[in-house]
N, CA, C and O atoms as a GROMACS GRO file, in nm:
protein
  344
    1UNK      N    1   0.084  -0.116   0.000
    1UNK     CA    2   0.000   0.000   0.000
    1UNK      C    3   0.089   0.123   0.000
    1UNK      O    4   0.178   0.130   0.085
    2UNK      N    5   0.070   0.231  -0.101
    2UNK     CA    6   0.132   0.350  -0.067
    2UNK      C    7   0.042   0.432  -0.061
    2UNK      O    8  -0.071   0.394  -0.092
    3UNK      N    9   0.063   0.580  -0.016
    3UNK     CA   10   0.042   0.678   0.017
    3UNK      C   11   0.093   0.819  -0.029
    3UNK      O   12   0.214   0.823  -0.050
    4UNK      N   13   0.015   0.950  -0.052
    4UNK     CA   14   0.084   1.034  -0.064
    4UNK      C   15   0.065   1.117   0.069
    4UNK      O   16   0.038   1.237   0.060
    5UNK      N   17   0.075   1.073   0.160
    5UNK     CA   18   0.093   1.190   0.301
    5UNK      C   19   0.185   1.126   0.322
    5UNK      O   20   0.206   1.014   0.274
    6UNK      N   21   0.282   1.208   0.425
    6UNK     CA   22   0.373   1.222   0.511
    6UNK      C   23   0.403   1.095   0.591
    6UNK      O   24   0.321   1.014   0.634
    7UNK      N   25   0.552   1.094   0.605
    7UNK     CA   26   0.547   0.948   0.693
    7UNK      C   27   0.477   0.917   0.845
    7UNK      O   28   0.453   0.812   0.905
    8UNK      N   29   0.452   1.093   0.886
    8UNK     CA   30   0.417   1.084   1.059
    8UNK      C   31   0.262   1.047   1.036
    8UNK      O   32   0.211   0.962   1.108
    9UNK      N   33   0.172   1.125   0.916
    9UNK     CA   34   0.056   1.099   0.871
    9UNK      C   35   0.059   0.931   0.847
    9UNK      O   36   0.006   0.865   0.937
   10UNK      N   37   0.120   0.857   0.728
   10UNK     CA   38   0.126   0.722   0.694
   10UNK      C   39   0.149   0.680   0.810
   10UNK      O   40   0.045   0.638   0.863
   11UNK      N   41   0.235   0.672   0.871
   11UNK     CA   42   0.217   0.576   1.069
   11UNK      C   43   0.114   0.570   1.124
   11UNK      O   44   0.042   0.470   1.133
   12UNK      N   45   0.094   0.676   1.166
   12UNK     CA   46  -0.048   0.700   1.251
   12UNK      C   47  -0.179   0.621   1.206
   12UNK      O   48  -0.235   0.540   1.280
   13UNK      N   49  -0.227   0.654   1.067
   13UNK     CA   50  -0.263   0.581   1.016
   13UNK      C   51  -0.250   0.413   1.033
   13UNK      O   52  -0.344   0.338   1.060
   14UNK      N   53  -0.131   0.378   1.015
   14UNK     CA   54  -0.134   0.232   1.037
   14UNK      C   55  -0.152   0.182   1.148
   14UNK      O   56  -0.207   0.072   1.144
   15UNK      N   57  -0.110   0.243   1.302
   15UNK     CA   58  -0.118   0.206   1.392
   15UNK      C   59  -0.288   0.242   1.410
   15UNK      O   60  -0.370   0.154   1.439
   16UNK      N   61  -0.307   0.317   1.398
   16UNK     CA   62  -0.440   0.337   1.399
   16UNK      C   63  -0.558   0.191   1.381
   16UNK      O   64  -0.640   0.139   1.456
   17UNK      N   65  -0.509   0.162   1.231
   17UNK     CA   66  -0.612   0.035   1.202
   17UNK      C   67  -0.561  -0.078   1.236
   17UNK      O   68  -0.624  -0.180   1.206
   18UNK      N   69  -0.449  -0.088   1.300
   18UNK     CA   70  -0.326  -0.214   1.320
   18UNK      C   71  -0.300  -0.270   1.211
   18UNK      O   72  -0.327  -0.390   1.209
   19UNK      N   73  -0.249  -0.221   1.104
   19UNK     CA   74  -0.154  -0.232   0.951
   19UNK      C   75  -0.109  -0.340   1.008
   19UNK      O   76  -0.081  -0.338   1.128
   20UNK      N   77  -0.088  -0.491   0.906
   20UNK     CA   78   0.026  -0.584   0.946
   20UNK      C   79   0.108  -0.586   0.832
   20UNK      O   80   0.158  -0.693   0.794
   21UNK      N   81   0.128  -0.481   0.773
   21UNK     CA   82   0.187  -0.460   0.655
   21UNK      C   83   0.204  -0.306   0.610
   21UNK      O   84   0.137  -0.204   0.627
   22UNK      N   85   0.338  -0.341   0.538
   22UNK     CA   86   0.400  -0.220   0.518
   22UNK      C   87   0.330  -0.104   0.420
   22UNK      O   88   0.303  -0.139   0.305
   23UNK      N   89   0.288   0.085   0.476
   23UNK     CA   90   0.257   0.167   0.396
   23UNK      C   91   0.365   0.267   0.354
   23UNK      O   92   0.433   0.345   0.421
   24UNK      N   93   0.358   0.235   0.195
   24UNK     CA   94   0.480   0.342   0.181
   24UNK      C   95   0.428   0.477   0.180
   24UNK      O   96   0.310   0.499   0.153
   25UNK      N   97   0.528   0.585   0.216
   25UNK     CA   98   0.501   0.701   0.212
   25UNK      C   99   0.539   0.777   0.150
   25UNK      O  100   0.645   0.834   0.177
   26UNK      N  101   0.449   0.813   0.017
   26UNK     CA  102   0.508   0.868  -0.083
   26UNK      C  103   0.513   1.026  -0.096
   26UNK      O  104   0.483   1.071  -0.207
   27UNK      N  105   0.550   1.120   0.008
   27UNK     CA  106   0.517   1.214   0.008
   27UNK      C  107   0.543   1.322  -0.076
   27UNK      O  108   0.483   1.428  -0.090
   28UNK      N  109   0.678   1.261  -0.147
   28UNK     CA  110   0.699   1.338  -0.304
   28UNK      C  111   0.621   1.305  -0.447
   28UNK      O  112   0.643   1.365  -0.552
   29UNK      N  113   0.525   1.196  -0.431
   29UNK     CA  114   0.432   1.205  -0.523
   29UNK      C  115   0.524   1.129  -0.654
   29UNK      O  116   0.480   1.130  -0.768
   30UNK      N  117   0.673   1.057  -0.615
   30UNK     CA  118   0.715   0.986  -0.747
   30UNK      C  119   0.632   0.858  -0.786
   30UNK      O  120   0.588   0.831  -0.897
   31UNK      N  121   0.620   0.787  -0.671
   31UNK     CA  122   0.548   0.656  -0.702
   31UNK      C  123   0.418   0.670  -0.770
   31UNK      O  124   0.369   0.580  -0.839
   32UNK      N  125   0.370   0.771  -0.751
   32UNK     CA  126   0.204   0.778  -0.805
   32UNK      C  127   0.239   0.819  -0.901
   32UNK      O  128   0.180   0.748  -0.982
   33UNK      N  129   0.318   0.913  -0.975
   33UNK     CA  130   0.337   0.991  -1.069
   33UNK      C  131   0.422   0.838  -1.158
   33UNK      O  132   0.391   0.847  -1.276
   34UNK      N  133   0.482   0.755  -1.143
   34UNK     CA  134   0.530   0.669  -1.202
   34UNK      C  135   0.454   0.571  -1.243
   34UNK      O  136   0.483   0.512  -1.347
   35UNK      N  137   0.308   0.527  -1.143
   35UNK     CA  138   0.227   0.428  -1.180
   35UNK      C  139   0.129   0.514  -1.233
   35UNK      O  140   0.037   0.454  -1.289
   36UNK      N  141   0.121   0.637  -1.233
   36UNK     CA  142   0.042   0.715  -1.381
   36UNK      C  143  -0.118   0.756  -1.279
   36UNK      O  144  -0.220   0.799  -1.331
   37UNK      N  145  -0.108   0.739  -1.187
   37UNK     CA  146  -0.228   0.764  -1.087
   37UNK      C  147  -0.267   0.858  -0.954
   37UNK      O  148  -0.350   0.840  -0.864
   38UNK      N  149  -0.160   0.980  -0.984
   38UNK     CA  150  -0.161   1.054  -0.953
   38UNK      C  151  -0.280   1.195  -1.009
   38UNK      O  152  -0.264   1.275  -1.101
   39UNK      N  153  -0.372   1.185  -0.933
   39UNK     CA  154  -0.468   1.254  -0.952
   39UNK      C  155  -0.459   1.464  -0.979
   39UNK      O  156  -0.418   1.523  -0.880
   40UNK      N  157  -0.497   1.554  -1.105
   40UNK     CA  158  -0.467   1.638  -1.094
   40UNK      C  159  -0.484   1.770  -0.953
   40UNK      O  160  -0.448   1.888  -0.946
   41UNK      N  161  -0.570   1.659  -0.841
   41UNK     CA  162  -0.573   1.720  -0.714
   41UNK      C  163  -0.440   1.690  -0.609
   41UNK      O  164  -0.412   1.741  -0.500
   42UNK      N  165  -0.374   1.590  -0.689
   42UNK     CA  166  -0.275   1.582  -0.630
   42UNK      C  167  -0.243   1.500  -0.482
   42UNK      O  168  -0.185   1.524  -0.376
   43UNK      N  169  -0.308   1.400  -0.537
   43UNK     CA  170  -0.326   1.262  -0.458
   43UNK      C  171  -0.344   1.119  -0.501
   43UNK      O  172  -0.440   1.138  -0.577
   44UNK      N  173  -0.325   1.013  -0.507
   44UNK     CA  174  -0.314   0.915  -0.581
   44UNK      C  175  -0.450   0.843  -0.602
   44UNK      O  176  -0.521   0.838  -0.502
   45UNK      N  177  -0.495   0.789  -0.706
   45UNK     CA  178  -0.590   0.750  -0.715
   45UNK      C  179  -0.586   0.602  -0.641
   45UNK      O  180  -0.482   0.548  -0.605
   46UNK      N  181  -0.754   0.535  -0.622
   46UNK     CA  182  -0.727   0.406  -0.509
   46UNK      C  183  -0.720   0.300  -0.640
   46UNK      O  184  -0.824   0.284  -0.704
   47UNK      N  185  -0.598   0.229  -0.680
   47UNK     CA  186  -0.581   0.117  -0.750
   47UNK      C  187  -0.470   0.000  -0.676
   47UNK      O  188  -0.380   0.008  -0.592
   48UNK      N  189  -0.528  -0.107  -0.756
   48UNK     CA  190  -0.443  -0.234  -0.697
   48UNK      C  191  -0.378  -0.268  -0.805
   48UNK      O  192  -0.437  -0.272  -0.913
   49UNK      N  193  -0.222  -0.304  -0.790
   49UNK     CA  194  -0.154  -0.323  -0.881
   49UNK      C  195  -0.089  -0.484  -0.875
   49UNK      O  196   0.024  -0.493  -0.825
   50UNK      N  197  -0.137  -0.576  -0.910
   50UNK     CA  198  -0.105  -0.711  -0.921
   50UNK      C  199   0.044  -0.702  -0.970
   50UNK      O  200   0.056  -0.656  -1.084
   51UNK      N  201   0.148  -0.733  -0.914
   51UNK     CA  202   0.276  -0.746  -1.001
   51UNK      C  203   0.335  -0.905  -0.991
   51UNK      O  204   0.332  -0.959  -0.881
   52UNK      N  205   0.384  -0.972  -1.096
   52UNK     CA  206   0.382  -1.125  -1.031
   52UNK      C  207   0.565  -1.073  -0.978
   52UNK      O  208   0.620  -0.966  -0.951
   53UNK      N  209   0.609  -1.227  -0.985
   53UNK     CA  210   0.738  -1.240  -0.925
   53UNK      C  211   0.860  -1.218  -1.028
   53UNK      O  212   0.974  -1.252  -0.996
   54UNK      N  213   0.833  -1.165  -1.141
   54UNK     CA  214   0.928  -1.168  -1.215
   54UNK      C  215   0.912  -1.013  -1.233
   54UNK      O  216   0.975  -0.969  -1.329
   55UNK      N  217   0.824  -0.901  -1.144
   55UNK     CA  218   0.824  -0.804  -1.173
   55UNK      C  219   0.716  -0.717  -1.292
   55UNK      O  220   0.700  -0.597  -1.315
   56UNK      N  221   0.663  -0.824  -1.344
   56UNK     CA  222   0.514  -0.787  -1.462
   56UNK      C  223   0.394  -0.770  -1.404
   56UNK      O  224   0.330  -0.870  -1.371
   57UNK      N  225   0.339  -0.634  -1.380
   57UNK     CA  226   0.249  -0.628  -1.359
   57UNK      C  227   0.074  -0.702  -1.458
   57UNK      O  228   0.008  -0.668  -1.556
   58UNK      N  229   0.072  -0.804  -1.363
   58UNK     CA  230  -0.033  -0.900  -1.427
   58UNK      C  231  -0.218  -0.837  -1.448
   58UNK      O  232  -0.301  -0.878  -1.529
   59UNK      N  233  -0.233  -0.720  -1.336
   59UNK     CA  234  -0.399  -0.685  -1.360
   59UNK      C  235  -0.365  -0.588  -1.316
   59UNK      O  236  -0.261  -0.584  -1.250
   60UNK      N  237  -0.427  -0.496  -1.335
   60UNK     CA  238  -0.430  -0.334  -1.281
   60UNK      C  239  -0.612  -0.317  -1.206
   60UNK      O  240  -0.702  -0.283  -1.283
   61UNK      N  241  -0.644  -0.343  -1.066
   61UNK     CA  242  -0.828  -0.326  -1.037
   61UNK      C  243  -0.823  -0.175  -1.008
   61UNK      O  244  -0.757  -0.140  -0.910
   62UNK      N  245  -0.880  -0.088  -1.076
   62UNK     CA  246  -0.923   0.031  -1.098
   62UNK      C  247  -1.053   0.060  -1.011
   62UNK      O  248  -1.078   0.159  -0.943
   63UNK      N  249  -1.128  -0.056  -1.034
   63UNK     CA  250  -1.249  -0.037  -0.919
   63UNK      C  251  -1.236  -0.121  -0.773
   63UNK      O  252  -1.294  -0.226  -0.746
   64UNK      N  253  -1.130  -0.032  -0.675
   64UNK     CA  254  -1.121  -0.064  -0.556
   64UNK      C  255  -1.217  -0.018  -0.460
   64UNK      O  256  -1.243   0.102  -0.448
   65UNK      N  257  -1.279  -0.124  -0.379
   65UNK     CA  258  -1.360  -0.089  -0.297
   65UNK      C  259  -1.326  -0.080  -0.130
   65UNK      O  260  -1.375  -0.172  -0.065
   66UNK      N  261  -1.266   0.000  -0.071
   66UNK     CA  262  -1.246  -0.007   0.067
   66UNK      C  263  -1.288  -0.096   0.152
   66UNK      O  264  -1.226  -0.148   0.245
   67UNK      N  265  -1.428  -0.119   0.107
   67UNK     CA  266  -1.525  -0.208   0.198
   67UNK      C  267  -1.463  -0.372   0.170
   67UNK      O  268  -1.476  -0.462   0.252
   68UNK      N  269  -1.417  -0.381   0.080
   68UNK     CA  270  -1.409  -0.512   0.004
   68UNK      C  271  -1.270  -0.543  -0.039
   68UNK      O  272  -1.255  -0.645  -0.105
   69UNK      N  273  -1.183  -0.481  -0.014
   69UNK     CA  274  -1.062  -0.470  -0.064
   69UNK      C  275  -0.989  -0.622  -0.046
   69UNK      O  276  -0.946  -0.699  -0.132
   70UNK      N  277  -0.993  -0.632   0.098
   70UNK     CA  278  -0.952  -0.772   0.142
   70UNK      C  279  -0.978  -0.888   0.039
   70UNK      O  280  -0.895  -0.955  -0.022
   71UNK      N  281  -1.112  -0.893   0.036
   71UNK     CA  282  -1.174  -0.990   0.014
   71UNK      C  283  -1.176  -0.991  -0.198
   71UNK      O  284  -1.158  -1.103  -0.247
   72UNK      N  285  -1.189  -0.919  -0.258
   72UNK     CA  286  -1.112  -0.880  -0.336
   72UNK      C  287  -0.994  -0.910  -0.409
   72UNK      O  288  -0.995  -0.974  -0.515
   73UNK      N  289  -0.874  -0.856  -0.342
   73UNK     CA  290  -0.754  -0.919  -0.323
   73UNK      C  291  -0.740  -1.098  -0.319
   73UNK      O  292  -0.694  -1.179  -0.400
   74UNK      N  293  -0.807  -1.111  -0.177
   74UNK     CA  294  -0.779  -1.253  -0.217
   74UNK      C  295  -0.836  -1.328  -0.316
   74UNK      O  296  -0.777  -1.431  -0.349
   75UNK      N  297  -0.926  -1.301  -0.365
   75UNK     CA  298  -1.017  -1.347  -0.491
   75UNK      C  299  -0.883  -1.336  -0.551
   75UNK      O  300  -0.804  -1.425  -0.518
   76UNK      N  301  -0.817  -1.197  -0.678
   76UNK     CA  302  -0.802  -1.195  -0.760
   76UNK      C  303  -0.647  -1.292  -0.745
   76UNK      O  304  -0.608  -1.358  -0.842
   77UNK      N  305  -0.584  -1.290  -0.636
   77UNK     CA  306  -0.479  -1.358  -0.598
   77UNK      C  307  -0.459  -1.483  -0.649
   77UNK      O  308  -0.356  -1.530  -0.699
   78UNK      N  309  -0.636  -1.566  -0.618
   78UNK     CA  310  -0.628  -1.681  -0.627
   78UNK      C  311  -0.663  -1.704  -0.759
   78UNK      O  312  -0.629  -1.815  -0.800
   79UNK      N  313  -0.711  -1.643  -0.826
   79UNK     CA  314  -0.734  -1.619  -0.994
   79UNK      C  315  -0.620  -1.597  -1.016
   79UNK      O  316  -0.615  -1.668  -1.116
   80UNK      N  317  -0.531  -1.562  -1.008
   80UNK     CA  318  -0.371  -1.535  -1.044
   80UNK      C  319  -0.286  -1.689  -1.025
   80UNK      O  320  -0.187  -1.717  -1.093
   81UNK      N  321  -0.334  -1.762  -0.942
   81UNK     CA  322  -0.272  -1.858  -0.894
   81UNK      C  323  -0.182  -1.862  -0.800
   81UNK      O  324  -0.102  -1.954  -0.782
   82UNK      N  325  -0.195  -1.742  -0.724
   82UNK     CA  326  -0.131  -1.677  -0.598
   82UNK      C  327  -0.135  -1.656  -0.466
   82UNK      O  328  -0.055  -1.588  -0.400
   83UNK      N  329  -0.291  -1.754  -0.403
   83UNK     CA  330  -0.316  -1.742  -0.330
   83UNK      C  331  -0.221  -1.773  -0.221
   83UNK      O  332  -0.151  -1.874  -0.229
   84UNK      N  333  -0.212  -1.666  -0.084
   84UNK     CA  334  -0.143  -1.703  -0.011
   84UNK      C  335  -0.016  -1.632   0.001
   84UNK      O  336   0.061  -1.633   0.097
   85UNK      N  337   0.000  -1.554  -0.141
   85UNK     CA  338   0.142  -1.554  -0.138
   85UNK      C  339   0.117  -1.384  -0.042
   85UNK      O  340   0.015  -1.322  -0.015
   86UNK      N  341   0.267  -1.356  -0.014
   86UNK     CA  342   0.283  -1.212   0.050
   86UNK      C  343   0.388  -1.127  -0.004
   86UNK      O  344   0.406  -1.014   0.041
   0.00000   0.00000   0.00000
């Protein structure tokens, strides 16, 4: 998961929901601006970026749902043939 706020903002945040996983903090806006989803308000749009293990990004889900994200994820994972993996 990345982020474009601040790393003290991105922490808080995680501790907040108890994150068991790492949020990057992109507060210079390269990562979003590199995966092309950097919004002209100047915040990243909410996408999931499937990348397999050789580095190819395999699905791009454009329609992320907060509510559902989890569940989601593991779906498309296991459609990938990935279930499980981290």
């Amino acid at each position: 998961m990345a982020s474009t706020e601040d790393i003290a903002t991105t922490t808080a945040f995680a501790q907040a929901n108890q994150a068991d996983f790492v949020i990057l903090s992109d507060a210079g806006k390269d990562v979003a601006r590199a995966y092309g989803v950097l919004t002209p308000a100047g915040y990243a749009a909410r996408r999931t970026f499937y990348i397999d293990p050789t580095g190819v990004v395999s699905f791009i889900d454009s329609q992320v749902s907060a509510l559902h994200a989890g569940r989601d994820i593991a779906a498309r994972l296991s459609a990938l043939g990935t279930a499980g993996a981290r």
